[in-house]
C-alpha positions as CSV (number, residue, x, y, z in Angstrom):
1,X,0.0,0.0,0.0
2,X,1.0,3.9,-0.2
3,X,0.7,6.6,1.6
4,X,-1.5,9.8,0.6
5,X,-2.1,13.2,2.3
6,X,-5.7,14.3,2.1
7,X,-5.8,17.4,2.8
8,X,-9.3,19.1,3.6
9,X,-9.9,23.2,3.4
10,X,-12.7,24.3,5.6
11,X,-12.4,27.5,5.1
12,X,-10.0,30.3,3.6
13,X,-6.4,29.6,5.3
14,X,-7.6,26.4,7.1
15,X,-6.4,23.2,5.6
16,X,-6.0,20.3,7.9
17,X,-3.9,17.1,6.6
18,X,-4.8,13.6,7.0
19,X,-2.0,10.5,6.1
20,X,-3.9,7.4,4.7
21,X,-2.8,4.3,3.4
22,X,-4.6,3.1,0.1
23,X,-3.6,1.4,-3.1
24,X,-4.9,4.6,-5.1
25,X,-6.1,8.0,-5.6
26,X,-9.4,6.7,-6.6
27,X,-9.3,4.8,-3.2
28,X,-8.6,7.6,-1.4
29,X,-11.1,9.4,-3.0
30,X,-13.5,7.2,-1.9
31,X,-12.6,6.7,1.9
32,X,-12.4,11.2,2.1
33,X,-15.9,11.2,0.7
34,X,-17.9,8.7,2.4
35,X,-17.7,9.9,5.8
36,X,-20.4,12.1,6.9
37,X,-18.3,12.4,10.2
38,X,-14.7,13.1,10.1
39,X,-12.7,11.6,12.3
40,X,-8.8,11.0,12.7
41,X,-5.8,11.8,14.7
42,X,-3.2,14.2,13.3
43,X,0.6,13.7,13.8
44,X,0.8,16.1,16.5
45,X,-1.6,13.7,18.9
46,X,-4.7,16.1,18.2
47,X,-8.2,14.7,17.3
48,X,-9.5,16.3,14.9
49,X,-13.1,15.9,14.2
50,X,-15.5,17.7,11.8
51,X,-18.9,17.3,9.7
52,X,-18.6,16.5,5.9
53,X,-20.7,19.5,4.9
54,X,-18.0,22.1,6.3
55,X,-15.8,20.9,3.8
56,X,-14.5,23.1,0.8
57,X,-12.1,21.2,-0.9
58,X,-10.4,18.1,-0.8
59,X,-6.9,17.8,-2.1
60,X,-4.8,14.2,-2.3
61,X,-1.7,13.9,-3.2
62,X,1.4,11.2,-2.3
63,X,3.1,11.4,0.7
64,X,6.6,12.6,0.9
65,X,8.7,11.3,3.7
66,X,10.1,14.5,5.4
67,X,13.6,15.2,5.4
68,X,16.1,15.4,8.2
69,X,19.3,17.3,7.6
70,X,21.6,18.8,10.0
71,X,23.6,21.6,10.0
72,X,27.7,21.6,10.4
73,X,29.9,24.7,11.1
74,X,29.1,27.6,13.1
């Protein structure tokens, strides 16, 4: 399976992000529009919970594994 980022506007300049794991876009598509009732934990630990209808636009795209770099000198 991959991972996807769904990411939901509610309204102008709030966009929450939800990582799934599906075997496609289309499947994605389908879990971020049958729920009436939004419901999943973000990666900070936070719960984030909200109707269908408050929804503006749904994004997904492929998740991208962040990078850690570090920093040398002074």
């Amino acid at each position: 399976m991959k991972k996807f980022v769904i990411q939901y506007t509610l309204e102008e300049g709030l966009t929450v992000e939800r990582t799934v794991e599906a075997e496609s876009r289309e499947d994605v598509a389908s879990i971020a529009l049958s729920e009436q009732i939004v419901q999943f934990e973000d990666v900070f630990g936070e719960l984030n919970l909200f109707n269908k209808d408050d929804i503006k636009l749904v994004k997904i795209k492929d998740y991208i594994e962040p990078v850690n770099t570090s920093r040398r000198g002074g």
